[in-house]
N, C-alpha and C positions, 0 to 999 in steps of 0.2 A: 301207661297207656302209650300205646307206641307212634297215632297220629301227635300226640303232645310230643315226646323226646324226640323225633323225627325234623317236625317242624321247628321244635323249640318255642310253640305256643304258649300264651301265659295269660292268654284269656279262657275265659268261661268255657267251656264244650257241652252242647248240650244234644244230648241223640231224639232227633224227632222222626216220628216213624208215618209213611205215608201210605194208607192201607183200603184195602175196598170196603172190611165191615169193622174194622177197627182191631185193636189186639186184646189176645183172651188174660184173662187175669190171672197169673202163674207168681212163682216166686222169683221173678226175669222183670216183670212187667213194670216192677218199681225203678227199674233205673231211664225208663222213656219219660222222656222229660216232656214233650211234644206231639198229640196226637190229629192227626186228619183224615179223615173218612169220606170215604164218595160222597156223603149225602154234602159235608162242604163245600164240595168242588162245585156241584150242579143243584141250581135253586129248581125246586117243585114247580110246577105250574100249573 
């Protein structure tokens, strides 16, 4: 991973993804570790 060898990081990395309707389910999708979706961000009222 080249932000790890770059930085020389030795902690955790974890990719969270910040998206309006969320992400679609593919053979990709398993490595987001973190997801947030508009409805998150802004409560209903």
């Amino acid at each position: 991973m080249t932000f790890r060898r770059e930085t020389n990081c030795k902690k955790t990395i974890q990719l969270s993804m910040i998206t309006t309707f969320g992400i679609q389910k593919n053979k990709y999708s398993s490595i987001v570790t973190n997801e947030v979706i508009l409805d998150d961000l802004f409560e209903h009222v």
